[in-house]
C-alpha positions as a Python dict, from the first residue, in 0.01 Angstrom:
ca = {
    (1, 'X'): (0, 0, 0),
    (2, 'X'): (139, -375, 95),
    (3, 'X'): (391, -520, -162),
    (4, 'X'): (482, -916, -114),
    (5, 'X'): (634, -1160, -259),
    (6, 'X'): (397, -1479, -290),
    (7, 'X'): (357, -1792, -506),
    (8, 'X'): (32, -1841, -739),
    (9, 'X'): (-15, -2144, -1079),
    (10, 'X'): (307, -2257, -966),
    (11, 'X'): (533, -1928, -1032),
    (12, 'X'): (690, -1669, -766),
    (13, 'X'): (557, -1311, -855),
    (14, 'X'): (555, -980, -605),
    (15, 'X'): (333, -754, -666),
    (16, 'X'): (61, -558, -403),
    (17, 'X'): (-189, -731, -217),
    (18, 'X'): (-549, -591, -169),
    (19, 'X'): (-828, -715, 17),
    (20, 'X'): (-1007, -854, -299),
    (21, 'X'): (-634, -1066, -378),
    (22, 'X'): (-283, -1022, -544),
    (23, 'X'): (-204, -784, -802),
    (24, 'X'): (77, -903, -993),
    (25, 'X'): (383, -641, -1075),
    (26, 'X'): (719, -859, -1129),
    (27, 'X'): (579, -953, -1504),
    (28, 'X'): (581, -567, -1581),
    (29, 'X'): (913, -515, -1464),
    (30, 'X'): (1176, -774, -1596),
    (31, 'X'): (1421, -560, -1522),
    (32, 'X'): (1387, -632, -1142),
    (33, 'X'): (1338, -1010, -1144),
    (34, 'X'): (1282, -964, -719),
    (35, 'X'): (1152, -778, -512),
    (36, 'X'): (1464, -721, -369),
    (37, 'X'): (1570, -637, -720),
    (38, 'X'): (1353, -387, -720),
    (39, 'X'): (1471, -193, -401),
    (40, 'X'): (1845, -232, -484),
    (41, 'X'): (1743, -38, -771),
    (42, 'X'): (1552, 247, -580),
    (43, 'X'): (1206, 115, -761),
    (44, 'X'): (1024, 43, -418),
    (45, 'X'): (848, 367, -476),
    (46, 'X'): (789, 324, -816),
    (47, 'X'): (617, -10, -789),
    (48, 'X'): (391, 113, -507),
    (49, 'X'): (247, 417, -752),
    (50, 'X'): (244, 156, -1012),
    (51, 'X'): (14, -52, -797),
    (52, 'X'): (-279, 210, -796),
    (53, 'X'): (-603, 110, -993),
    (54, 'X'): (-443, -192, -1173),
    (55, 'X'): (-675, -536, -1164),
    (56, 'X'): (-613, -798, -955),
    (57, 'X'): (-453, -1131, -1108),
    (58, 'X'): (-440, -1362, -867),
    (59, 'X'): (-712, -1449, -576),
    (60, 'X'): (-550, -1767, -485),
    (61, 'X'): (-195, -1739, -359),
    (62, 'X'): (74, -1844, -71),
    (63, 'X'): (285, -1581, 70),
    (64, 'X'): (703, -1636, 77),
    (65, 'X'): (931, -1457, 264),
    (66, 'X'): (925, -1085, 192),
    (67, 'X'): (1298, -1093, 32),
    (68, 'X'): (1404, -1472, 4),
    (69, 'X'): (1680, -1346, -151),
    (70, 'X'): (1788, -1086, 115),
    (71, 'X'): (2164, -1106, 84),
    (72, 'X'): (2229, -883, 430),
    (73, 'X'): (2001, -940, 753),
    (74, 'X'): (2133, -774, 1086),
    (75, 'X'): (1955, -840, 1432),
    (76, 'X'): (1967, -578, 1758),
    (77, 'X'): (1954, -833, 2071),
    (78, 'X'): (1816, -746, 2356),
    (79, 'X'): (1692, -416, 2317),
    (80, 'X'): (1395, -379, 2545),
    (81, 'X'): (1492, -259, 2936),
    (82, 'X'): (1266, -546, 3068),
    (83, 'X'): (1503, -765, 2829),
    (84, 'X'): (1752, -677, 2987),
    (85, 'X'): (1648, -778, 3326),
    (86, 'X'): (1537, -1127, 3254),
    (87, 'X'): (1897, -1230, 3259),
    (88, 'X'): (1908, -1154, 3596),
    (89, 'X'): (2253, -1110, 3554),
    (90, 'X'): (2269, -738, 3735),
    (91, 'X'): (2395, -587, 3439),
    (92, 'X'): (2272, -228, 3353),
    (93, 'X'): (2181, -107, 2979),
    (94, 'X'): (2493, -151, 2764),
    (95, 'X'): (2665, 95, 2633),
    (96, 'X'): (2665, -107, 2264),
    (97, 'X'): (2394, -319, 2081),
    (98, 'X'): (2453, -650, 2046),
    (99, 'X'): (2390, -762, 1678),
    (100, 'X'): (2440, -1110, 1488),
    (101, 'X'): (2329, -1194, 1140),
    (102, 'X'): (2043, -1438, 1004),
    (103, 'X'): (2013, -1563, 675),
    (104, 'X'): (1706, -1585, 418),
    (105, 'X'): (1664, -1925, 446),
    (106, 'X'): (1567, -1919, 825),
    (107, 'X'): (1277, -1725, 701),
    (108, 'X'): (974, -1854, 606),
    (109, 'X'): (631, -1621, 491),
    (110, 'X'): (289, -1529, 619),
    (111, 'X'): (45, -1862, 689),
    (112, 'X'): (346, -2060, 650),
    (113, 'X'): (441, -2305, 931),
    (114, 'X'): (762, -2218, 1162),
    (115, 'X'): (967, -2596, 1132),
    (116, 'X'): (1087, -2711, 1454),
    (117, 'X'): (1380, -2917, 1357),
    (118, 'X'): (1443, -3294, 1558),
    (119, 'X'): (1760, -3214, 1712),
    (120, 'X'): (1598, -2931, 1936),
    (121, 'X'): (1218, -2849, 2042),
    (122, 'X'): (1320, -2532, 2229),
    (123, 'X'): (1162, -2298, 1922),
    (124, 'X'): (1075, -1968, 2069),
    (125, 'X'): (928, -1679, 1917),
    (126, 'X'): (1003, -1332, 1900),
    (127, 'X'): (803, -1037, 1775),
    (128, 'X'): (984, -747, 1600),
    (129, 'X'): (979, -509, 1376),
    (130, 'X'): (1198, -512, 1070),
    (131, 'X'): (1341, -204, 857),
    (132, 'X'): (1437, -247, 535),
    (133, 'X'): (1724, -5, 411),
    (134, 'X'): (1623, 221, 94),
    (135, 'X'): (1916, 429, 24),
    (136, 'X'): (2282, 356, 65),
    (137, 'X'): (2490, 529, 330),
    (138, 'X'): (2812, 491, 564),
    (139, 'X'): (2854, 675, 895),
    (140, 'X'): (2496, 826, 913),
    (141, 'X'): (2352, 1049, 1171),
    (142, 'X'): (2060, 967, 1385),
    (143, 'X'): (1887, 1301, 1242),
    (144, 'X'): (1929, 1150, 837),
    (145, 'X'): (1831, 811, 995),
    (146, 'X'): (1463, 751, 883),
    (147, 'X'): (1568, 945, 516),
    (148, 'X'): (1794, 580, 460),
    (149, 'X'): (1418, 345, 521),
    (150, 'X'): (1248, 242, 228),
    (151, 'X'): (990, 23, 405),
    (152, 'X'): (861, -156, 729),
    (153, 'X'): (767, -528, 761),
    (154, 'X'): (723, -752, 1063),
    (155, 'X'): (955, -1091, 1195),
    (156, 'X'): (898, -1356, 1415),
    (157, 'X'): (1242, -1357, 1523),
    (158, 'X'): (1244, -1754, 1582),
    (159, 'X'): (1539, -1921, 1789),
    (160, 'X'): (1594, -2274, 1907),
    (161, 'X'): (1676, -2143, 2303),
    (162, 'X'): (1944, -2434, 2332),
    (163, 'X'): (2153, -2382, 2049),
    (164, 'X'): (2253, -1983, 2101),
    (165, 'X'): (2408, -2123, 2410),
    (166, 'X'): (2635, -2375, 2213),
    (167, 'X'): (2916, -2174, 2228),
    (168, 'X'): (3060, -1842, 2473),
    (169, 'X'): (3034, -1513, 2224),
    (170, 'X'): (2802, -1722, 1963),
    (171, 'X'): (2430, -1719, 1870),
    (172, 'X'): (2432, -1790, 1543),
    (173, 'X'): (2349, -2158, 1497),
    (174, 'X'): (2053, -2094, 1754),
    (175, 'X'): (1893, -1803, 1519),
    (176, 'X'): (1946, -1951, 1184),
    (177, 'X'): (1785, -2317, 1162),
    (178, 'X'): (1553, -2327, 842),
    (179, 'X'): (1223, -2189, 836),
    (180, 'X'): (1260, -2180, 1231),
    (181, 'X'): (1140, -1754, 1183),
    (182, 'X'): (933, -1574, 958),
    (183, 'X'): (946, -1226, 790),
    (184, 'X'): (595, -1051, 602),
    (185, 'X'): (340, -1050, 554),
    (186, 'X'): (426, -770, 316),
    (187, 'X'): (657, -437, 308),
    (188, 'X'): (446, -113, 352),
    (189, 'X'): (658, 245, 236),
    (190, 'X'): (777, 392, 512),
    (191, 'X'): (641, 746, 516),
    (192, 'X'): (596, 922, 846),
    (193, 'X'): (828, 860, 1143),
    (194, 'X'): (496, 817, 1383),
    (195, 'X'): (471, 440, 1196),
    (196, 'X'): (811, 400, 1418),
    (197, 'X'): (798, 635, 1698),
    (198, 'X'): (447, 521, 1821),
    (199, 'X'): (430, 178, 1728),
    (200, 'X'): (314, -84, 1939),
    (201, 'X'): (375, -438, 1897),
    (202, 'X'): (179, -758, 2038),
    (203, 'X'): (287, -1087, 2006),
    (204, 'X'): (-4, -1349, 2063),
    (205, 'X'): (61, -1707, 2103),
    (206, 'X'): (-302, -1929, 2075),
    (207, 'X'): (-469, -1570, 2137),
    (208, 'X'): (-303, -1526, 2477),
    (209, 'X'): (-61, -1194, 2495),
    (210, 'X'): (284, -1256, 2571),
    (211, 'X'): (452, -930, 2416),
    (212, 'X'): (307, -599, 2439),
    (213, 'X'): (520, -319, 2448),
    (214, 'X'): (624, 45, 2244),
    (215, 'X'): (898, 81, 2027),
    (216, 'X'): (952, 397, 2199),
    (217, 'X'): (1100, 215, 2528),
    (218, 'X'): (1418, 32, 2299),
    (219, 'X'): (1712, 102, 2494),
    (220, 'X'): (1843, 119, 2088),
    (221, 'X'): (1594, 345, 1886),
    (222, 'X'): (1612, 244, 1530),
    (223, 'X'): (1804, 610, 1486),
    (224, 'X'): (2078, 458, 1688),
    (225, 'X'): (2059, 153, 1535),
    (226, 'X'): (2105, 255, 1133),
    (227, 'X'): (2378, 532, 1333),
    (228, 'X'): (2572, 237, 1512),
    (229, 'X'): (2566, -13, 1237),
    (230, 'X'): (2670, 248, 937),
    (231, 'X'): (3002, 350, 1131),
    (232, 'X'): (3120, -5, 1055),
    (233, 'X'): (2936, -101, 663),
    (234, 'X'): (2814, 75, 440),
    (235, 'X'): (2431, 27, 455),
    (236, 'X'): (2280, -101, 123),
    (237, 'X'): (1977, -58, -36),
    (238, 'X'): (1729, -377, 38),
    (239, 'X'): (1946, -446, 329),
    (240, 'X'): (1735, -572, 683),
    (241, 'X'): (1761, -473, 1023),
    (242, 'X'): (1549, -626, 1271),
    (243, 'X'): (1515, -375, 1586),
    (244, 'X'): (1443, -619, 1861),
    (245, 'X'): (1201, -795, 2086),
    (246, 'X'): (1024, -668, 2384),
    (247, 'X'): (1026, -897, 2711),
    (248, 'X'): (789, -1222, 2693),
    (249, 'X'): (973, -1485, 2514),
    (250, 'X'): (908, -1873, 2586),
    (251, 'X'): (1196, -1908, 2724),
    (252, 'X'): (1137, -1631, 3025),
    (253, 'X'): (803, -1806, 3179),
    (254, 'X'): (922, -2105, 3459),
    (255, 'X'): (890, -2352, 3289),
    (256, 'X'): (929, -2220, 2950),
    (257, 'X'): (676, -2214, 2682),
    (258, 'X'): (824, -2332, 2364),
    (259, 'X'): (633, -2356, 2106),
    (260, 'X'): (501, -2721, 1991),
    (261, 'X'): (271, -2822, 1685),
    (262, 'X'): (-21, -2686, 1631),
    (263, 'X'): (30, -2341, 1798),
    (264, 'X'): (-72, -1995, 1609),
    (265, 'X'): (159, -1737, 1689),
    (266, 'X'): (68, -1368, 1569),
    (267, 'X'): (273, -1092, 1579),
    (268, 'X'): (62, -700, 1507),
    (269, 'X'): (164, -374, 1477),
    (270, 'X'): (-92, -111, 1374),
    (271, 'X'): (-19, 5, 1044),
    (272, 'X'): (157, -256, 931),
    (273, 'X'): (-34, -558, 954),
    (274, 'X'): (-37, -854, 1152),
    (275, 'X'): (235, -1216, 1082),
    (276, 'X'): (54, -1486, 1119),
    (277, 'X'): (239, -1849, 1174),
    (278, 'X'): (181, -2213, 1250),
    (279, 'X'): (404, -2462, 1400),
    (280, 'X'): (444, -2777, 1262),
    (281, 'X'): (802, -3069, 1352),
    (282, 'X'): (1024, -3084, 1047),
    (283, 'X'): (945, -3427, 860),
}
């Protein structure tokens, strides 16, 4: 089952998405005006049995960002060993993740355009997958770990290369210009830790390859990753972690490979689907 939020007639519904079109569940449930509403309130399940043999309502639609109204996104940096290395800095794995926050509104959906602002045209892409946090918890073990995911999604992890290196400890303004990244197409349930343990994911930029790799070689398994980050917050329901990118970025070819107008850039993981964006310069 894939449930997305997307915009049909002028209105924002979510609701499950089918080959034939949309099905419509947000006017059925008032009570969780979001999607993210929804999963706050432990109702992710819920709306997915809901889902089952209703009509579709909607064959025309745009897709939005999975949550645009995701109050907590964390990102693991650097997480792949061949990540590591194209720093050539010598360094060996860390003994800590490095994380930083993004916000909704750097986020953009499915078929949507990435915006390359004027300032900067060093937009890069990254292709990850995302977790999204079903039930709360503080301090948990890798062995509870996959019990605290409610559902998977993909990113393209977008960054304007020049401005993460603005300041010494600071990537922040580099990850967070608007609509510069892109979450979706839709959240599937996670159900089986084989959609994590054995996923692959390939990045494609104009149909040419430029990530392939297995989550299974993070130097940070998601285990570790809801393990590290619940010893400092308490993980909330709805909240986002994105797990990292595998080696292959723009930035790592000589000369780069930024992305320009007019480039398709699809991200694919079996089992969950496949993001697809365009590029277009901010007007």
């Amino acid at each position: 089952m894939r449930i997305a939020t997307y915009r049909a007639k002028g209105q924002i519904f979510y609701g499950a998405i089918t080959d034939e079109g949309a099905i419509a569940l947000s006017p059925d449930f008032p009570q969780w005006p979001t999607l993210y509403d929804a999963i706050a309130a432990g109702g992710f399940e819920h709306l997915v049995k809901e889902a089952k043999d209703r009509a579709v309502t909607h064959t025309e639609f745009d897709y939005e960002m999975v949550m645009p109204n995701a109050p907590r996104i964390l990102c693991v940096g650097v997480n792949f060993p061949d990540r590591n290395a194209e720093y050539k800095d010598g360094s060996q794995q860390p003994k800590y993740m490095s994380l930083f926050p993004r916000f909704a509104s750097g986020f953009t959906g499915h078929k949507r355009p990435l915006i390359r602002p004027l300032e900067n045209h060093t937009l890069d892409y990254e292709g990850e997958v995302a977790i999204v946090i079903g039930k709360a918890g503080r301090r948990i073990p890798q062995e509870e770990a996959y019990d605290h995911i409610a559902a998977l999604t993909l990113c393209n992890e977008g960054t304007i290369r020049d401005w993460v290196r603005h300041a010494k400890f600071n990537v922040t303004q580099g990850k967070n210009w608007d609509k510069s990244g892109a979450i979706g197409p839709w959240l599937v349930p996670f159900t089986d830790a084989a959609q994590l343990d054995e996923a692959r994911i390939i990045t494609r930029v104009n149909g040419e390859v430029r990530q392939d790799d297995v989550l299974s070689r993070m130097m940070f398994p998601i285990r570790r990753e809801i393990e590290y980050i619940s010893t400092f917050m308490t993980l909330q329901p709805g909240d986002i972690i994105i797990t990292g990118t595998p080696t292959g970025a723009g930035a790592r070819f000589d000369p780069p490979k930024y992305l320009k107008p007019g480039d398709v850039v699809e991200i694919e993981v079996e089992g969950i689907g496949t993001l697809v964006n365009t590029v277009e310069d901010e007007q």
